[in-house]
Structures are given as structure tokens and as C-alpha cells.
C-alpha positions in Angstrom: 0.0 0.0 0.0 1.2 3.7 -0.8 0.9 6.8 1.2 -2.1 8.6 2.0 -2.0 11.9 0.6 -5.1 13.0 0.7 -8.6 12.7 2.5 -12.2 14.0 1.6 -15.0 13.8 4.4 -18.3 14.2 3.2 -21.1 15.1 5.3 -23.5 18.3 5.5 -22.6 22.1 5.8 -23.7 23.8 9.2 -25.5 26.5 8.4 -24.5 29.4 10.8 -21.0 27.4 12.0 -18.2 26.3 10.2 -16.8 23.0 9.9 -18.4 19.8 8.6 -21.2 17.4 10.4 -23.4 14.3 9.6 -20.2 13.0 7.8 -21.7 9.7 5.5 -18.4 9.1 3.8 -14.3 9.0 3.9 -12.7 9.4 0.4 -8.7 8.5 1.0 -6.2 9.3 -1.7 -3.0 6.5 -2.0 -0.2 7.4 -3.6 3.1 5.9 -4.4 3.8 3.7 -7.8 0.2 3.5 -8.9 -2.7 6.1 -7.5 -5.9 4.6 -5.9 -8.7 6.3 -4.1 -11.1 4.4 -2.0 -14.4 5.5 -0.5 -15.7 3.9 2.6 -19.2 4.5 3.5 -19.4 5.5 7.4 -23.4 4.1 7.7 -21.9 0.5 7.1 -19.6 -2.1 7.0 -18.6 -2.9 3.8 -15.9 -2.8 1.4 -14.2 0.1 0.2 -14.9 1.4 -3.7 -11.6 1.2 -5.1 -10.8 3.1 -8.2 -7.9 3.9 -10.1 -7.9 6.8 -11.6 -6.5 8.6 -14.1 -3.3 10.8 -13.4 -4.5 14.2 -15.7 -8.0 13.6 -13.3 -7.6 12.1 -10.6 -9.0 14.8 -8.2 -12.2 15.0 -10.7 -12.5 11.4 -10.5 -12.9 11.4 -6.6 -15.8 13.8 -7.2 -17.4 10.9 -10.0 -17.1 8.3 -7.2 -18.6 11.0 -4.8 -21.8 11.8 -7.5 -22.3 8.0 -7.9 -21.9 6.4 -4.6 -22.5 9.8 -2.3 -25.1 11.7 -4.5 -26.7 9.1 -5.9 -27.1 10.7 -9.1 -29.5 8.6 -11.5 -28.0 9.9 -14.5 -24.6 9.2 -13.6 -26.0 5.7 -12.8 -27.2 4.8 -16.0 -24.1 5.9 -17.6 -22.4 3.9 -15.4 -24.4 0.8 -16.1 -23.7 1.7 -19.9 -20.2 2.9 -20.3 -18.1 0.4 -17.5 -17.0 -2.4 -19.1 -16.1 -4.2 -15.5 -19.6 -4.5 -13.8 -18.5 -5.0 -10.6 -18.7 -1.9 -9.0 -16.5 -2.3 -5.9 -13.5 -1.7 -8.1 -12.5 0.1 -11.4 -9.6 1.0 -13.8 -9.9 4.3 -15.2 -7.9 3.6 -18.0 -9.0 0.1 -18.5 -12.9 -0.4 -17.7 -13.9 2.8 -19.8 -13.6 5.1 -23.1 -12.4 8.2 -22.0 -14.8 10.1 -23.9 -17.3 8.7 -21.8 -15.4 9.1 -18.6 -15.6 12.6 -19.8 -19.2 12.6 -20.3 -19.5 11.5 -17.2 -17.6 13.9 -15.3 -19.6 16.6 -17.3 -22.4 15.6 -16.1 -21.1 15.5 -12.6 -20.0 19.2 -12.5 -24.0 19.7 -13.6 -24.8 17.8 -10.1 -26.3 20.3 -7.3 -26.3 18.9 -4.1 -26.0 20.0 -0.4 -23.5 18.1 0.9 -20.3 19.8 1.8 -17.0 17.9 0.8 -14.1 18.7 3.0 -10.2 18.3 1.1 -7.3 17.5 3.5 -4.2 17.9 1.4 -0.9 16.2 2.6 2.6 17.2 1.5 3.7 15.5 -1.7 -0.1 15.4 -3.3 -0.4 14.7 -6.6 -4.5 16.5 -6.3 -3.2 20.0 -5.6 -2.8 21.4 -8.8 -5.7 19.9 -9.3 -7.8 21.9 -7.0 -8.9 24.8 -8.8 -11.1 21.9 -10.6 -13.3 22.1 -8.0 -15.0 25.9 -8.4 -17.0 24.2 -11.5 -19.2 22.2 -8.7 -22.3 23.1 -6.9 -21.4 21.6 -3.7 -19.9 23.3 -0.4 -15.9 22.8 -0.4 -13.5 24.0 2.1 -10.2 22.5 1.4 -7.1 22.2 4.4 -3.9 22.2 2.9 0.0 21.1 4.9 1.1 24.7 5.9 3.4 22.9 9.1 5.7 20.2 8.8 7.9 18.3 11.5 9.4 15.3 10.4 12.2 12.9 11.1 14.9 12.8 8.1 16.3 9.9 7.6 19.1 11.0 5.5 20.5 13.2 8.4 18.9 11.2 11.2 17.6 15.2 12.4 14.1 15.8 12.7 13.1 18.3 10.0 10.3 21.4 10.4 9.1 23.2 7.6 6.3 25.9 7.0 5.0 27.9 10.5 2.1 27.4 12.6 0.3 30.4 13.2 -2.1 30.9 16.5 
């Protein structure tokens, strides 16, 4: 297994406090030799969804597994049904199991999704998603996103422990 680099909670958005509450779902980003994101559901026990995505996309293929599996989206259902060539749903290759023009269709149709869940981003030093973030200003769903800004960390070239960036109180 790779690193974890980044994590998306999905619940609800309070409406006169910040934060995040009535979380449903985890979304957690692995990185290291081959990408993976896996969503586990918080209202049961089983399996993750594992996908692979695709490297130019992968933050906008999170938000597909989030409009199928979170949202429920019908559409995105039926294209599901229609364009995956692997049927079982617990698992996916990006570049294998679908046309890419239809893996675009269907994140088109994603960023057409409203719903009023809020999606908080945790993203780790080394991320591969944050370039990718500006993606996410084409969505009508409540974002806040928490990026690294303090680092302490043992290095085991120099055998020191390590600090980068500052915490501000």
C-alpha cells in the first residue's frame, strides 16, 4: 500500500458554523507507484470502492465516485451501467474499464450535479490532487479545502528531525 495523501470527508454544511457534520463518507487518496482512491461508507460495514484513476484527473475522478456512490445521481447511474466495461462496482480502472470520452461525459455531467453536501479536502505534503484543485470551483457543492502549511518530520538522510512551514495561533 502507498501513502495517504489526501482525505475528503463528506457530510452536510452547518449553516451558521463552520466546519463539517453528519459526515456519510471517507474518500482516502493512495499514492506511491500506482494512484488509488477508496471511499468507505461511514453508515456500514462494507468494502471500500476502489478506483484507479487517471493521473490528468484524478482529483475530478474522486468527485465521480462522490456523484455516484455519495449523490446518488441517477444519470450518472445509468451511464455507469452503460459505459463500464467491469460490472462489478466495488473496483474500477480508469484507464482500462472505460472510453475516455465517456469518462468525460460523465464527469460533465457530474459538475451539472447540485447537491448540499459539503466535501471537506485535507491535502498532505507531496499530493499529486493540488494542482488539481482549482477543478473544484466548477461544482455546486460546499468545499472547504485544508492544505499542509506545518511540517515536522524525522529525516532519515540526516537522522535530524526536520520542520518546515510555521504554525500560526
Amino acid at each position: 500500500m502507498g501513502t495517504f495523501t489526501a482525505q475528503l470527508l463528506i457530510g452536510r454544511a452547518h449553516p451558521y458554523e463552520g466546519g463539517i457534520y453528519g459526515l456519510t463518507h471517507t474518500l482516502y487518496l493512495s499514492e506511491n507507484g500506482r494512484p488509488a482512491w477508496m471511499l468507505q461508507s461511514l453508515k456500514d460495514s462494507k468494502e471500500p470502492i476502489t478506483w484507479i484513476p487517471t493521473v490528468d484527473h484524478m482529483l475530478e475522478d474522486a468527485l465521480l465516485m462522490i456523484g455516484l456512490y455519495v449523490f446518488n445521481d441517477e444519470e450518472l447511474r445509468k451511464m455507469q451501467e452503460s459505459y463500464f466495461t467491469n460490472k462489478d462496482i466495488s473496483y474500477a480502472e480508469l484507464y482500462e474499464d472505460i472510453d475516455s470520452k465517456q469518462l468525460e461525459a460523465m464527469r460533465e455531467r457530474c459538475r451539472e450535479v447540485t447537491s448540499k453536501h459539503k466535501i471537506m479536502i485535507s491535502v498532505f505534503e507531496g499530493s499529486s490532487i493540488h494542482s488539481h484543485l482549482p477543478i473544484i470551483k466548477n461544482y455546486d457543492v460546499d468545499f472547504e479545502v485544508c492544505q499542509s502549511v506545518y511540517q515536522k518530520a524525522y529525516n532519515v538522510w540526516n537522522k535530524k528531525r526536520e520542520e518546515r512551514g510555521a504554525i500560526i495561533p
